[in-house]
N, C-alpha and C positions, 0 to 999 in steps of 0.2 A: 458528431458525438465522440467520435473517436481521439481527435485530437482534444476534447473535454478530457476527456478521460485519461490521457498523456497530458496533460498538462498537468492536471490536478492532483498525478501521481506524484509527480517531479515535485510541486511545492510540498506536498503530504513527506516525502522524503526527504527534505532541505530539514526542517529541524531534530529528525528523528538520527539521520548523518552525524548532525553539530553533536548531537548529546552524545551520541557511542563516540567519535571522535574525542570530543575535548573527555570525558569520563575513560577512556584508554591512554589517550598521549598525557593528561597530566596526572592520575590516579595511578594507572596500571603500568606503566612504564615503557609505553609502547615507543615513544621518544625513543629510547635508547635502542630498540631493536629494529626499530624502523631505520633510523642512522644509521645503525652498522650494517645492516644489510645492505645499503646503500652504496658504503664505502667498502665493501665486501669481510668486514673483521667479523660480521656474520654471516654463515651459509642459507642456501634453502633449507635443511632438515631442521636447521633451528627456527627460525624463520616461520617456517610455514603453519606450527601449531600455534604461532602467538596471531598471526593473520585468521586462520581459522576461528581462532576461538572470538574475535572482531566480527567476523564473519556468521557467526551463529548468536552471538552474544544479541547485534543487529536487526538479526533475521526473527530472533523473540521478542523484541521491540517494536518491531513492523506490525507480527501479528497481533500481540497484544493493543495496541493501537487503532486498527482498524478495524477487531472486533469490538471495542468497547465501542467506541465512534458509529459504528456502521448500526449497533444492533440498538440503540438509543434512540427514541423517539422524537427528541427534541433536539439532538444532538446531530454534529454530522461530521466529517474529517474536515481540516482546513482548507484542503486543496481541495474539495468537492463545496463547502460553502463558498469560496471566493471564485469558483468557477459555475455557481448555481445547479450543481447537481446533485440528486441522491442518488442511492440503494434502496431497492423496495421491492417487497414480494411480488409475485406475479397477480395477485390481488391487487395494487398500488399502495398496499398497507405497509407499515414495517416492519422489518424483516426482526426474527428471533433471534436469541443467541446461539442457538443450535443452528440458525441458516447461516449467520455470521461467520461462525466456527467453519463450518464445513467450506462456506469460500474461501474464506482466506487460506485454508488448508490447502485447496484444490489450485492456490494461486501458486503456492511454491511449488505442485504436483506439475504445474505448465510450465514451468522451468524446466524442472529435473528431466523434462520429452523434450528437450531441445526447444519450448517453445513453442509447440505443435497446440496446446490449449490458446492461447494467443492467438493461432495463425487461423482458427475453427470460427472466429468471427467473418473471415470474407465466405466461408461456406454455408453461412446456414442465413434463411431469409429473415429471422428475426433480429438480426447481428448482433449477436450475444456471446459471448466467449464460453470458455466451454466449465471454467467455474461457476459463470452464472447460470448458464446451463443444466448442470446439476444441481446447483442449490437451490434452484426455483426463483429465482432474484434479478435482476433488472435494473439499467439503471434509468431515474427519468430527469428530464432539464425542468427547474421549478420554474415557476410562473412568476414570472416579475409583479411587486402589488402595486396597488391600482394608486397610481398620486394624485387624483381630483379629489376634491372631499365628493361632491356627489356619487361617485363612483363605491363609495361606502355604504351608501344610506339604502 
């Protein structure tokens, strides 16, 4: 489940990358800042708040993303439909947008520890990280449906 769950981040991250990228380098003029720092005709001081603000700009876009995605009942992320997984309450039910919210919050909170919320899955026997941990959430592998007709009936 683990490597599910890294993979499906990775594809969930591929178009949400494309969009801050092409919406910074051809809109906001990151083109030119990213060059020059490159070529050194700009420094770090300057430099750093036009990265930064990619960097947060990004980081609103993730969450927004995977809240709407995650807390939708018929809905699910890309990278969690193409890898057949969900998010679901500790019920199997789906999760609110208040349990939503709070993961995803508590996903950048496992960053900002160095990653220590991440690393809380090989400690605990339900292997759960420690966002889902908190917000009561879970993730599960859906069921493949049934291709007989009989198997309908």
């Amino acid at each position: 489940m683990l490597w599910r769950r890294f993979f499906a981040y990775l594809i969930d991250m591929l178009p949400i990358f494309s969009l801050t990228f092409a919406f910074f380098w051809f809109f906001m003029g990151y083109d030119v800042i990213f060059t020059g720092f490159l070529d050194g005709t700009i420094d770090r001081e300057e430099f750093y708040p036009h990265r930064n603000q990619v960097r947060d700009f990004s980081a609103l876009l993730c969450f927004i993303y995977f809240v709407i995605f995650e807390c939708r009942g018929g809905f699910n992320t890309v990278g969690k439909s193409a890898l057949k997984i969900k998010v679901v309450n500790k019920d199997g039910g789906n999760i609110t947008l208040w349990q939503s919210c709070e993961r995803n919050f508590l996903k950048f909170f496992s960053v900002a520890i160095m990653g220590l919320g991440f690393l809380y899955v090989f400690f605990n026997k339900e292997r759960l990280f420690l966002h889902d941990k908190i917000a009561g959430t879970r993730l599960i592998t859906l069921n493949e449906k049934p291709t007989s007709q009989e198997e309908f009936q």
